[in-house]
C-alpha positions in Angstrom: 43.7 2.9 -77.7 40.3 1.4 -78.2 41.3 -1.7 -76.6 42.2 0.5 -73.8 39.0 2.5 -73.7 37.2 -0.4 -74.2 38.6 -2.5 -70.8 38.3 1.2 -68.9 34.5 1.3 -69.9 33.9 -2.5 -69.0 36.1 -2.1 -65.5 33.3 1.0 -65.0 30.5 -1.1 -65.5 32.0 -3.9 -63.6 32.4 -1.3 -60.3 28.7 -0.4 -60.7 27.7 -3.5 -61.0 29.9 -3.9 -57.5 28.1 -0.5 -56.0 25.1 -1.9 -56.6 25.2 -5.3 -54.9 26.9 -3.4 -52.4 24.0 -1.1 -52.0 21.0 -3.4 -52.2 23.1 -5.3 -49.1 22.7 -2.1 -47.1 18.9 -1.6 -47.7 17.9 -5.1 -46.9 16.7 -4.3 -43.6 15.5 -0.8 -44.6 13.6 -1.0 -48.0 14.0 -4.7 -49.6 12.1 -4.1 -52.1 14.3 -1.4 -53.4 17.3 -3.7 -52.4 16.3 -7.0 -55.0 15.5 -4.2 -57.3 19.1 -3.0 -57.6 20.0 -6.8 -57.0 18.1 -7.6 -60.4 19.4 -4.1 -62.2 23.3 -5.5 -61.3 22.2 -9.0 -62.7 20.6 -7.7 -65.8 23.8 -5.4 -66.6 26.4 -8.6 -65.6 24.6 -10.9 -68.0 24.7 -8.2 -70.8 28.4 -8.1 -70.1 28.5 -11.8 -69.9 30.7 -11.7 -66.6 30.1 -15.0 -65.1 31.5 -14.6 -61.5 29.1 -11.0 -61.2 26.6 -12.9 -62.5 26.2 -15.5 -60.3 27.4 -12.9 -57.5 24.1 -11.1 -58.4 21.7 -14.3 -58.9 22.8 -15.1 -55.2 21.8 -11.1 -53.7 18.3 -11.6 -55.9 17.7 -15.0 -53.7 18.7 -13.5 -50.5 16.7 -10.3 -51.5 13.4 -12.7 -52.5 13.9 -14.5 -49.1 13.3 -11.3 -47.2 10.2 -10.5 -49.4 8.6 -14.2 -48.8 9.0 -15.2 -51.9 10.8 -18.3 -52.0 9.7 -20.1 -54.9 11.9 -17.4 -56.3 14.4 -17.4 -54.0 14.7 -21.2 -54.8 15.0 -20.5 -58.7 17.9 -17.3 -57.8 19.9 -19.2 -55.7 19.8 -22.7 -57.4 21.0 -20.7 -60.6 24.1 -19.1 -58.3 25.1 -22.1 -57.2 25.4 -23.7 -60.9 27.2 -20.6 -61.4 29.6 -20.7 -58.4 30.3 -24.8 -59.6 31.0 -24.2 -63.2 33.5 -21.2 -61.7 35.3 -23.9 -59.4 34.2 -21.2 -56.2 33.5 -22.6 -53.2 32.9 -20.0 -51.1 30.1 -19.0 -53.5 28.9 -22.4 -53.5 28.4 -22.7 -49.8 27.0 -19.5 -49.5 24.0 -20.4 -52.4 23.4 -23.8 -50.6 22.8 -21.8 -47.1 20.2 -19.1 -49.0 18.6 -22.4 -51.2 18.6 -24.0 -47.5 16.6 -21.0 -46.3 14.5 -20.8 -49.1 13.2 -24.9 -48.5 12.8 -24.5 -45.2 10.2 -21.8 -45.4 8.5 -23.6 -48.1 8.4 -27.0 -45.6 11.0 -28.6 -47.5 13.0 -29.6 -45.0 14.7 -32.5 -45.9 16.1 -30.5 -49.0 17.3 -27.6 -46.1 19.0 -30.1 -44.4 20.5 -31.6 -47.6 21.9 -27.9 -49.3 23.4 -27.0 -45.3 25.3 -30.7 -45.6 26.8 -29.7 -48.6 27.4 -26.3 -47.3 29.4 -27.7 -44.5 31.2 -30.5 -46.9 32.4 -27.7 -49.1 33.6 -25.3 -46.0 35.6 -28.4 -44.2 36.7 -29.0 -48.2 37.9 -25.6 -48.1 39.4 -25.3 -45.1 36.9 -22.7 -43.9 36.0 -22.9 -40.4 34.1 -20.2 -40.0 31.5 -20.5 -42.7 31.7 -24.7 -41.5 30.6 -23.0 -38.2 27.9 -21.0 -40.0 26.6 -24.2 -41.9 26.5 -25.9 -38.7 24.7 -22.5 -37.1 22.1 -23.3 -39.8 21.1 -26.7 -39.2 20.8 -26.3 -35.3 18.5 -23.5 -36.7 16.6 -25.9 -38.7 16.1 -28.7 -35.9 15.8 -26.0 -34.0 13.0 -24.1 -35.8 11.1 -27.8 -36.7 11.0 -28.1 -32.7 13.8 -30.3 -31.8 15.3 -28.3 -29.1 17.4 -31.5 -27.7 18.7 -32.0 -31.8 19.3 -28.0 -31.9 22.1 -28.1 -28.7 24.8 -30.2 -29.7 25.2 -28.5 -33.3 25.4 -25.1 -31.7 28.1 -26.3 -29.6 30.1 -27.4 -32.5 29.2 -24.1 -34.0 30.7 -23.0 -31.3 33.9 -24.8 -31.1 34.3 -23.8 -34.1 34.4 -19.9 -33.8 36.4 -19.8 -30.3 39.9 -20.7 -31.8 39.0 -18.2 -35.0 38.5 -15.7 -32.5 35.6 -15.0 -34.3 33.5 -12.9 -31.9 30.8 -12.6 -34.0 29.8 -16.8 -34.7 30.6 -16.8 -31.3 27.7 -14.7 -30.3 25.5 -16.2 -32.5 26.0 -19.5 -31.6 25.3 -18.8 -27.7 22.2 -16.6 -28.9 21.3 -20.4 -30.4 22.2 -22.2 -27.6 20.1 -19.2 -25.3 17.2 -19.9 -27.7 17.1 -22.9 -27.2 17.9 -23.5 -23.3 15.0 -20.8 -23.3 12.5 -23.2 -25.6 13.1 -26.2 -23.1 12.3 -24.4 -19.8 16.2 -23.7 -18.9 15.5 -19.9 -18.6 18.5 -19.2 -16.1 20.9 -20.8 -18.0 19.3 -19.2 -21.2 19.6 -15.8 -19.7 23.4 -16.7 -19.3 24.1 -16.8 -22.8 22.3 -14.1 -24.3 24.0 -11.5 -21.2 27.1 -13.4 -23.1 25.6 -12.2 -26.4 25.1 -9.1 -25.2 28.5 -8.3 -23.7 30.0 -9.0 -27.0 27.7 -7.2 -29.2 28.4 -3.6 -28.0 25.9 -1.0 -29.2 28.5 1.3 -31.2 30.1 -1.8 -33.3 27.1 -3.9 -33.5 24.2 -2.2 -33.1 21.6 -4.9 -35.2 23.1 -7.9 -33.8 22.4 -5.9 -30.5 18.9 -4.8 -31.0 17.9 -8.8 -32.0 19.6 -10.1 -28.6 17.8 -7.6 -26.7 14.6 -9.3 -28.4 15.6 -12.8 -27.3 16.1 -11.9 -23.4 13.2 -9.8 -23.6 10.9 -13.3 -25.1 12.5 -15.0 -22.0 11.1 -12.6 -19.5 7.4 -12.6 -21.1 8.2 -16.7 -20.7 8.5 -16.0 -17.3 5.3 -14.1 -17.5 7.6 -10.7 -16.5 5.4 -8.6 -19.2 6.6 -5.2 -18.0 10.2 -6.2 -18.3 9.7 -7.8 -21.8 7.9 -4.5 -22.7 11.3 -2.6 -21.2 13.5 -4.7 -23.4 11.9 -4.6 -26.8 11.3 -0.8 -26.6 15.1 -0.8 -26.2 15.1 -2.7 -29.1 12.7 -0.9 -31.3 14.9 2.5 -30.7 17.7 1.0 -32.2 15.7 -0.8 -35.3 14.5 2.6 -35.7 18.5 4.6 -35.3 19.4 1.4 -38.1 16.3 2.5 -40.2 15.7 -1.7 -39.9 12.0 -1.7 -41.1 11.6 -5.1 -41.0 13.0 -5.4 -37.3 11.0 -2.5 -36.3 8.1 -4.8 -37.5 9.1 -7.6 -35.6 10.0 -5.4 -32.4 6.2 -3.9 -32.7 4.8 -7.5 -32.9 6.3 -8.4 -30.0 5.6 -5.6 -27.9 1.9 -6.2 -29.5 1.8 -9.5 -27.4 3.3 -8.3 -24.2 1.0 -5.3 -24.3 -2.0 -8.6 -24.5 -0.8 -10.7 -22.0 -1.2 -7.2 -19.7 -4.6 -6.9 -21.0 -4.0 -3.4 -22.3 -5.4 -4.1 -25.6 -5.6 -1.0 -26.6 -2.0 -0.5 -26.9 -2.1 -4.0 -28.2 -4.0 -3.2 -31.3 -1.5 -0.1 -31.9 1.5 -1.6 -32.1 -0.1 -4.4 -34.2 -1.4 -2.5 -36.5 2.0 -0.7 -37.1 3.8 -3.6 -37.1 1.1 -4.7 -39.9 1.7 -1.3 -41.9 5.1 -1.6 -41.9 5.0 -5.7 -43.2 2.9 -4.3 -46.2 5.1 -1.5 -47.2 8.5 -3.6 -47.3 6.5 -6.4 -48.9 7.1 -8.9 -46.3 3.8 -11.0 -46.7 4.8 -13.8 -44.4 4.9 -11.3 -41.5 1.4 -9.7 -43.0 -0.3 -12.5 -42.5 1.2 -13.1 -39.1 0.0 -9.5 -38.9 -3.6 -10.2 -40.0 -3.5 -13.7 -37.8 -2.8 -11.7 -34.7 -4.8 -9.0 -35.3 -7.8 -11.9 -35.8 -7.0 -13.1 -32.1 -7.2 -9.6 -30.5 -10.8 -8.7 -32.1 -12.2 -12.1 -31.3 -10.7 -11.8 -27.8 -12.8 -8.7 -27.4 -15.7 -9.7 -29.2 -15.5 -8.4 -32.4 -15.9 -11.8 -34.5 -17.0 -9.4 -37.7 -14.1 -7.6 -37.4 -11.6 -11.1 -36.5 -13.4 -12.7 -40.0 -11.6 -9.7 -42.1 -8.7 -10.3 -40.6 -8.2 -14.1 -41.0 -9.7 -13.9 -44.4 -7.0 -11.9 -45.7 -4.0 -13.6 -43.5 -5.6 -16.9 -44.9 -5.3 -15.3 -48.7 -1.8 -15.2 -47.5 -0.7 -18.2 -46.3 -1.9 -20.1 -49.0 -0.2 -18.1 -51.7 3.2 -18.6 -49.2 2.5 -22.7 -49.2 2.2 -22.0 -45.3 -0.1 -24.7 -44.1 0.5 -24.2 -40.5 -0.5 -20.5 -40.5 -3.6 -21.6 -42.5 -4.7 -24.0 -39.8 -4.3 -21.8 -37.3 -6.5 -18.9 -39.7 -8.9 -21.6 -40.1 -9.3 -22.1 -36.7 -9.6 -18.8 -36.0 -12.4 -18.4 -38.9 -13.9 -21.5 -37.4 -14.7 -19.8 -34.1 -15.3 -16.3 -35.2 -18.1 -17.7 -37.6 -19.4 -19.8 -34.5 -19.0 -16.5 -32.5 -21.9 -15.5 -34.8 -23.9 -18.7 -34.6 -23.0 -18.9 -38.4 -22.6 -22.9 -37.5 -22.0 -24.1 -41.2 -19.4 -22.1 -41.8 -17.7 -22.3 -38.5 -17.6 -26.5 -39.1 -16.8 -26.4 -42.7 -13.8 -23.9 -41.5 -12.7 -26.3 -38.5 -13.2 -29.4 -40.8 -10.5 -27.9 -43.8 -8.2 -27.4 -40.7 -8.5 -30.7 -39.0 -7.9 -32.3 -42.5 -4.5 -29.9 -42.5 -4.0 -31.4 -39.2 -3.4 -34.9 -40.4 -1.4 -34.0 -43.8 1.5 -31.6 -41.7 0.8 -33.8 -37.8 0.8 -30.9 -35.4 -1.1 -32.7 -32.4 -1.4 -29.7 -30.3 -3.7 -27.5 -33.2 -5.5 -30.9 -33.8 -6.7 -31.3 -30.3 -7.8 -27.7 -30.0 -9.5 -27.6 -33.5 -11.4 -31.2 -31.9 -12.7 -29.4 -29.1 -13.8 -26.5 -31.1 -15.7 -29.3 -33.1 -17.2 -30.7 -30.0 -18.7 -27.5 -28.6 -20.0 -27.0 -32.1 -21.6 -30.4 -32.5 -23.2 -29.9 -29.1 -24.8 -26.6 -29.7 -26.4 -28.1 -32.9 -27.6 -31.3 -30.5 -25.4 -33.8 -32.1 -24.4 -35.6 -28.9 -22.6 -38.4 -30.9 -20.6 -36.5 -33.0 -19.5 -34.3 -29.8 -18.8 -37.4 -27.6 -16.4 -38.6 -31.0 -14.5 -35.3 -30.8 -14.1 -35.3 -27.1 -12.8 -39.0 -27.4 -10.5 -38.2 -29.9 -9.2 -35.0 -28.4 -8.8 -37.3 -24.7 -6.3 -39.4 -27.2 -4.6 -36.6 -28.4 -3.8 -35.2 -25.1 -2.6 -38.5 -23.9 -0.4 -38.4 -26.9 1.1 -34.5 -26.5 1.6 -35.4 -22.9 3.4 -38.7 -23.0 5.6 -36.8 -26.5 6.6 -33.9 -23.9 7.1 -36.3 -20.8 9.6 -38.3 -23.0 11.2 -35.0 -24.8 12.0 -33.3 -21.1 13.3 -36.7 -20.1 15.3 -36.8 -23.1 16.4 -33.5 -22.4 17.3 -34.3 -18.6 19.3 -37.3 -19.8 21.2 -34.5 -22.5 21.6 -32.1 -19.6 23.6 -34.5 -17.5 25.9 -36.0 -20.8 26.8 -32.6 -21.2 27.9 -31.7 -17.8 29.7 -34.6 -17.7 31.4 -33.8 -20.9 32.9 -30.7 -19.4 33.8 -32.7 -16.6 35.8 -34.9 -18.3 37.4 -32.0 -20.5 38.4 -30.5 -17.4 39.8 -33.3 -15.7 41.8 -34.3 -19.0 43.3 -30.1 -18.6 43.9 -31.4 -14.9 46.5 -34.2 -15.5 48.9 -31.5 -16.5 48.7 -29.8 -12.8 50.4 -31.2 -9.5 48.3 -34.3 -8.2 47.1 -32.2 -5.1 45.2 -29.6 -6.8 44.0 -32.0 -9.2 42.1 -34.3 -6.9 41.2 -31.2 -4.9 39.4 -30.4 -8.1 37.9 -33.6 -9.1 36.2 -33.0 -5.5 34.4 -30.2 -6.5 33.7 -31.9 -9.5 32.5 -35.0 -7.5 30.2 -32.2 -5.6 28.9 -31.0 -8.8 28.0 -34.3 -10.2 25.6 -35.3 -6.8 24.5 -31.5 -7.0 23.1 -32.3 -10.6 21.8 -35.6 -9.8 19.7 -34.0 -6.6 18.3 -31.6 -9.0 17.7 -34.6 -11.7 15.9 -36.5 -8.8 13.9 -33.3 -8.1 13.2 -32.5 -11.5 11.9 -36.1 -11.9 9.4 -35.6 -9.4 8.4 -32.5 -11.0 7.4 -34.1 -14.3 5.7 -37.3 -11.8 3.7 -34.3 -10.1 2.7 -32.7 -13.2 1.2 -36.4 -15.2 -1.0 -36.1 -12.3 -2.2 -32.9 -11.5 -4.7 -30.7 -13.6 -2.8 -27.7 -14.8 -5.5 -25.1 -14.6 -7.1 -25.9 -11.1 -4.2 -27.0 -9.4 -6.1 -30.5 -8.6 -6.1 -34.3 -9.2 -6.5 -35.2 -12.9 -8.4 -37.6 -14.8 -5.4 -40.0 -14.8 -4.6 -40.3 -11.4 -9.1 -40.2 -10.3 -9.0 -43.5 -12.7 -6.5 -44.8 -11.0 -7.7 -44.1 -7.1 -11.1 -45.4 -8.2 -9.9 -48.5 -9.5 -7.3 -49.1 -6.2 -10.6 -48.2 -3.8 -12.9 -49.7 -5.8 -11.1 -53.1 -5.1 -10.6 -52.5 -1.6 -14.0 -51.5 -0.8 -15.0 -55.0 -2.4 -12.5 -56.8 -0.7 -13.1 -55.3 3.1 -17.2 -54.3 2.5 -16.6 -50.6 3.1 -19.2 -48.4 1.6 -18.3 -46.3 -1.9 -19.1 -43.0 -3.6 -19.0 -41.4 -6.8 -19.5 -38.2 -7.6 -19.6 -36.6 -11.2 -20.0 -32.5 -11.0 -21.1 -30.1 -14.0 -20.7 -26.7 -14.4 -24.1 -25.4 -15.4 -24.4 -23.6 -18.4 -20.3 -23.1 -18.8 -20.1 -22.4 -22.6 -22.7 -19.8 -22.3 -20.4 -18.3 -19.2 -17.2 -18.6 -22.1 -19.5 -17.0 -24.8 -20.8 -14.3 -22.7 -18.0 -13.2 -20.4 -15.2 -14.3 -22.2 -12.7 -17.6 -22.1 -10.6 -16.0 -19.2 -13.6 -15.7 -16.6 -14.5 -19.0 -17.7 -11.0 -20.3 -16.4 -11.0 -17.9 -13.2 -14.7 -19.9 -12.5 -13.2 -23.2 -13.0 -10.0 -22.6 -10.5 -12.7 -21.4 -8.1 -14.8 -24.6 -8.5 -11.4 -26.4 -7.9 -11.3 -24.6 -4.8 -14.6 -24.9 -3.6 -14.9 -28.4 -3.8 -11.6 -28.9 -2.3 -11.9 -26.7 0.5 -15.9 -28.3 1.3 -14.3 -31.9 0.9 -13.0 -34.2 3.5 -8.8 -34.4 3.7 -9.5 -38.3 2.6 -11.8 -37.4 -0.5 -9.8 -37.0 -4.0 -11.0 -34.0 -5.8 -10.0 -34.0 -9.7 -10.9 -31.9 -12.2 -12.4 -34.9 -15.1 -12.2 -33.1 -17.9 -13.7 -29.2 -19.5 -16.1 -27.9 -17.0 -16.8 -31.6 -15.2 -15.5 -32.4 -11.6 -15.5 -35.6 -9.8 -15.0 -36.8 -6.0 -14.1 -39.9 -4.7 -15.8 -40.4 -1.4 -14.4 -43.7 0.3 -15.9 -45.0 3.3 -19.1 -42.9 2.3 -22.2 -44.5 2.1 -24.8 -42.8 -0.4 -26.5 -40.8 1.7 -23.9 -39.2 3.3 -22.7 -38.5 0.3 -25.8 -36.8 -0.8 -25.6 -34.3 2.2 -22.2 -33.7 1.2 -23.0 -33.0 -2.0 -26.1 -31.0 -1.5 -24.0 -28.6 1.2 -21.1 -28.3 -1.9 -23.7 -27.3 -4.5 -25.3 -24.4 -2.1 -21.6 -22.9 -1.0 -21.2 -22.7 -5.3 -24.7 -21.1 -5.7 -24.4 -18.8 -2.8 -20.7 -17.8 -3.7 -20.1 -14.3 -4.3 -19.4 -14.5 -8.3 -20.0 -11.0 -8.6 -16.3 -10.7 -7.8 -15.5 -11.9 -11.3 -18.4 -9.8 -12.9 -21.3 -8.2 -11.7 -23.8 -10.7 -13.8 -22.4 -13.7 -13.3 -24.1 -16.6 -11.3 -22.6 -20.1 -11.2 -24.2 -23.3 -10.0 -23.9 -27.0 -10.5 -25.2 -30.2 -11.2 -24.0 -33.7 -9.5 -24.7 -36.9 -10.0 -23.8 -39.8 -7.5 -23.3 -43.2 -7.8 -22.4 -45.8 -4.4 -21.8 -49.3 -4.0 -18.9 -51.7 -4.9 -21.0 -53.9 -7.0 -19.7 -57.1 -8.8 -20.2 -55.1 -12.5 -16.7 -53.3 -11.5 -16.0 -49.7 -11.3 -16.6 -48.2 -14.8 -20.1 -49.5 -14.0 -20.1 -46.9 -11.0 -18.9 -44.1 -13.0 -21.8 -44.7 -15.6 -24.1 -45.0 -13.1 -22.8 -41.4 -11.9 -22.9 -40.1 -15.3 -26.8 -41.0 -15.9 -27.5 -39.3 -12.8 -25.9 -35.5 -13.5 -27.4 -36.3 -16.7 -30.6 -36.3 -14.9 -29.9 -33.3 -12.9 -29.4 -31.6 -15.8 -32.7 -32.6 -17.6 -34.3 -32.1 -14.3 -33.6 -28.3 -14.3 -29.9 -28.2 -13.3 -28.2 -26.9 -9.7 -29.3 -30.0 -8.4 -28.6 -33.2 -6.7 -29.4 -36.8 -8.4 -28.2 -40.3 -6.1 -31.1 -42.1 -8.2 -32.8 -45.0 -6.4 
């Protein structure tokens, strides 16, 4: 009888112990605090009972439960300690189910060669055990890693296996959530129509009454792919959707995210009001779950809105605490980016030693994690500082340095949408060939009838290859912002001119133009009017130049025109007529208080020295208009 009584009791304790993993599950989204507090409660009362495969059932919820509350030092410690559990039990589906959360776990700490090691095992141990499903899963994962460590190109082909690999399971759900990867991704390279394919896909199979979260999170993604397309409103439509049904779920951490979101749409509208709202919320509710990577994402946004309107005192608070936070995370790329922030709200305030030492700790960052794009922004931060202070040298070194960078980013994303491109085409020729193999089995009459159409599709894609090409040719040339020549391609007309203006005796001019006063038109009126000033100078000179004149935008607020066949004088009247049409232009339009003017230097002649010599000579000379008072015109003798 006691034996009896005794395995009753222990079966009792065994179903709690069930209950409550089975409970803190449910409450992950909701309260996850609460949830890796039952987690830990079922672990406590499995090791008391020393039931190993509850025990290691419950190390693996604390890990997932830590993951959700940032703390994956922890999370690393839970879920190592399942998965010695799950191999000294012989269970492999616990096994591959501990790699995936230790996988997690890495990855957020930067680890990412020890993510990518855990999901291989992951995948060995579901091929191993004949699962394809959680294979697919494992394979879901690392696209997710490649993908989240901005290899787009790397993410694509593992989401398709993930993808094989659900569609004869019949398993609707992998299925979705590999074509919400492959959406993401299609979305992150540019491809928004194909992007917008899958996640309708997503959608369709995700119906609100069965699966109302997976739902609510694809209704995020196509809602991100209309604010890509700068569609704000219809982003704003599509993640209010979303936050009603986070809300029906009681999902308080994708209310958060859903608030966030609508945060930046509500921005890019300029209603900032209704920015700060949802931000804050989405703050308040990061802070009562205890998810402290999404606080300081919080505090990091919240930064950017107060500096964008002027409030630098209130921006410092706000990066000083995110900062707190992203150090105690390990997460160095939010810290640069709340370093840079700090680095202009303290400048913001002419507090200049504490903007530099600020922007110095996150250019050092820079180097140690190589994120080129934060790098070159943090440099010209540096420059504009070092030029306020009058260090000339130490500005021309960040400006130099920054000119490389840019080189750099562009050359890395010319060679990544070529890469991409080349991708594209292997994969529609992949499905070609898979349907042509399914056409051998048909009569030869339909199949060549087919491999027509397939023939049709093939020159289809390589016109829009050809087309695309161009594109990216267009763009290494042209100056985003203004719409006009850029530095790259000036260099290059200068040089071709330069030697045919030698070679035949036709006269030659330079022209170097400077915004006057442009940082205090940023500081004053705000980044935006400064770039609705510069697109009107790129007009301006444009529209007062001569069809055979090359207009580029050099670089910041500096312009330049090539004047062949333009002797220096002539080029001075040009000049001198271009610099009172941007004085006397009506300004006002962009603020009542604004006034614009500019300074030009010109340089003529095809000398033997070459043409750098001409573009020096250029230089000296808006230098001298600017010592000389500025909204002026310097040839020199």
């Amino acid at each position: 009888m006691k034996r009896v009584a005794k395995q009753r009791a222990s079966a009792r304790a065994g179903a709690e112990i069930d209950a409550q993993l089975q409970q803190a599950r449910e409450q992950r989204r909701s309260d996850p605090a609460a949830a890796l507090a039952l987690a830990q409660q079922a672990l406590a009362a499995a090791l008391a009972m020393q039931d190993a495969p509850r025990t290691a059932a419950a190390r693996l919820q604390c890990a997932e439960r830590q993951f959700d509350l940032s703390d994956y030092d922890a999370g690393c410690a839970s879920a190592n300690a399942a998965l010695a559990g799950f191999e000294q039990l012989g269970d492999l589906t616990g096994r591959i189910d501990s790699a995936r959360a230790l996988a997690r776990c890495h990855e957020k700490l930067g680890r990412d060669d020890e993510a990518q090691a855990q999901l291989r095992l992951a995948l060995e141990l579901s091929q191993e055990a004949g699962d394809d499903s959680r294979a697919g899963l494992a394979l879901l994962s690392l696209g997710h890693l490649r993908h989240n460590a901005g290899d787009f190109i790397g993410a694509l082909p593992l989401y398709r296996q993930a993808l094989e690999r659900a569609q004869p399971l019949g398993d609707s759900h992998l299925q979705a959530l590999a074509e919400s990867g492959l959406a993401n991704a299609f979305a992150r390279l540019g491809e928004y129509a194909r992007a917008l394919t899958y996640h309708q896909r997503c959608l369709e199979r995700f119906d609100e009454e069965r699966f109302p979260h997976e739902r609510s999170f694809i209704l995020n993604n196509i809602a991100n792919v209309h604010a890509a397309l700068e569609d704000h409103r219809s982003a704003i439509a599509l993640h209010t959707q979303s936050l009603e049904l986070k809300r029906r779920l009681k999902d308080r951490w994708g209310e958060g995210t859903s608030l966030e979101s609508l945060g930046q749409s509500c921005i890019a509208l300029g209603e900032f009001e209704r920015a700060q709202a949802h931000l804050e919320a989405s703050l308040q509710i990061a802070q009562a779950i205890g998810d402290r990577e999404g606080e300081c994402i919080g505090h990091q946004h919240l930064g950017d809105l107060a500096l964008q309107g002027g409030r630098p005192d209130e921006a410092l608070r706000c990066y000083e605490a995110g900062l707190g936070l992203s150090r105690e995370l390990g997460r160095r790329y939010n810290e640069v980016s709340l370093l840079y922030g700090l680095g202009r709200a303290h400048r913001l305030k002419a507090e200049l030693p504490q903007a530099r030492e600020c922007l110095e700790h996150a250019l050092r960052l820079t180097g140690e994690i190589q994120v080129r794009r934060e790098e070159k922004q943090i440099r010209d931060e540096l420059a504009a500082l070092a030029e306020s202070t009058g260090d000339l040298a130490g500005a021309l070194a960040h400006v130099k340095q920054a000119y490389r960078l840019q080189r750099d980013i562009f050359g890395e994303d010319l060679e990544s949408r070529l890469r991409h491109l080349k991708l594209h085409f292997e994969l529609e020729k992949a499905e070609q060939e898979k349907e042509l193999h399914r056409l051998r089995h048909v009569e030869l009459a339909q199949a060549n009838a087919e491999l027509a159409r397939a023939n049709a599709q093939k020159e289809k894609l390589l016109a829009v290859l050809e087309r695309q090409k161009r594109q990216l040719e267009r763009q290494s040339t042209q100056d985003a912002l203004t719409g006009l020549a850029n530095r790259r391609l000036f260099d290059q007309e200068l040089a071709r001119t330069f030697r045919s203006s030698q070679r035949y005796g036709h006269p030659l001019s330079v022209v170097l133009c400077d915004i006057d006063n442009f940082k205090a038109i940023n500081d004053r009126f705000s980044h935006q009017t400064g770039d609705a000033v510069l697109k009107a100078i790129g007009r301006l000179l444009a529209r007062h130049s001569r069809k055979s004149d090359l207009v580029a935008r050099y670089g910041g607020e500096e312009f330049a025109l090539l004047l062949s066949n333009t002797p220096g004088d002539q080029a001075f009247e040009a000049c001198e007529k271009i610099r009172r049409v941007v004085a006397e232009h009506a300004w006002s339009t962009l603020h009542p208080e604004l006034v614009v003017t500019l300074s030009m230097g010109i340089a003529d002649g095809a000398g033997p020295e070459g043409h750098a010599r001409l573009m020096a000579l250029a230089d000296q000379h808006l230098y001298q208009a600017k010592r000389g008072g500025k909204n002026q015109v310097v040839r020199g003798p």
